[in-house]
N, C-alpha and C positions, 0 to 999 in steps of 0.2 A: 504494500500500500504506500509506503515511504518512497520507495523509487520510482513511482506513477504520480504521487503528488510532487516531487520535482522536478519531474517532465513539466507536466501541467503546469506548475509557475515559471520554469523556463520557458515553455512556448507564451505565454503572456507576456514576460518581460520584453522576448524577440519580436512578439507582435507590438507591443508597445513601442519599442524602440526604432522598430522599420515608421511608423506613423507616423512618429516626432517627425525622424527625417524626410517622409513623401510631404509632411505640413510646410514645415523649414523650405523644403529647396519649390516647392507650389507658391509659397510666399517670396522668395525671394527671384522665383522666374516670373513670375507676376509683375513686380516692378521693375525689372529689367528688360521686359519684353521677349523673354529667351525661350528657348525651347523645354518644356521638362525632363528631365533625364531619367527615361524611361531604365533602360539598359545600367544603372547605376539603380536603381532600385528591384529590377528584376533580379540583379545581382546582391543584393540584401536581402530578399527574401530566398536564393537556394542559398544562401552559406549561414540564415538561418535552420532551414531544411534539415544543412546536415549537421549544424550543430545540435540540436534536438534530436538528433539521427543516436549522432554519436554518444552522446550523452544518454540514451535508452541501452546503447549497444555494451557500454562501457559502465559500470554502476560505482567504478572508484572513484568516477568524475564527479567532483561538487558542484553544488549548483551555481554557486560565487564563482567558479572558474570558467562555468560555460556563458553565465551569464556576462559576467568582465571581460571577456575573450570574442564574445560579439558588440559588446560594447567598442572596443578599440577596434574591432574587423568596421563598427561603422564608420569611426572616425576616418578609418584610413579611405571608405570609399568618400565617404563627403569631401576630402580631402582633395579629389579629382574630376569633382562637378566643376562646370562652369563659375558658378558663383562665387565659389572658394574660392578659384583659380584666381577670379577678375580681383576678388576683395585681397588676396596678398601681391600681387602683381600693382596694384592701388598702394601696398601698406611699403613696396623695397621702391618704388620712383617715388 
């Protein structure tokens, strides 16, 4: 029962956390008039997938690890959206 209930709060945290980011980069393609970056979130939801994958498959995996481990997989795709890109390419000129 323990290792189904931290599936199940992993996959909420991973759903929670792909949303922030579809809101985030919806609001900031919005005022820039850009495109949304589909393929940067399609990509957030399979490496959710298989962390939730893995994380069922593997039971020594905490859930702070898989959770913190998607946490920084998203940083690093936000990291290569448009928006990002423009706002530090803006922060080094």
């Amino acid at each position: 029962m323990k290792k189904h209930l931290t599936t199940i709060i992993t996959a909420i945290a991973v759903i929670l956390i792909t949303a922030t980011f579809g809101i985030a980069e919806g609001m900031a393609t919005a005022n820039a008039g850009a495109s949304f970056p589909y393929f940067h979130l399609g990509s957030l939801i399979i490496g959710g997938l298989t962390i939730v994958s893995l994380q069922q498959k593997y039971p020594k995996l905490r859930m702070s690890e898989t959770v913190g481990s998607f946490a920084l997989y998203t940083v690093l795709v936000a990291l290569f959206t448009s928006p990002v890109a423009e706002f530090i390419k803006g922060l080094i000129s």
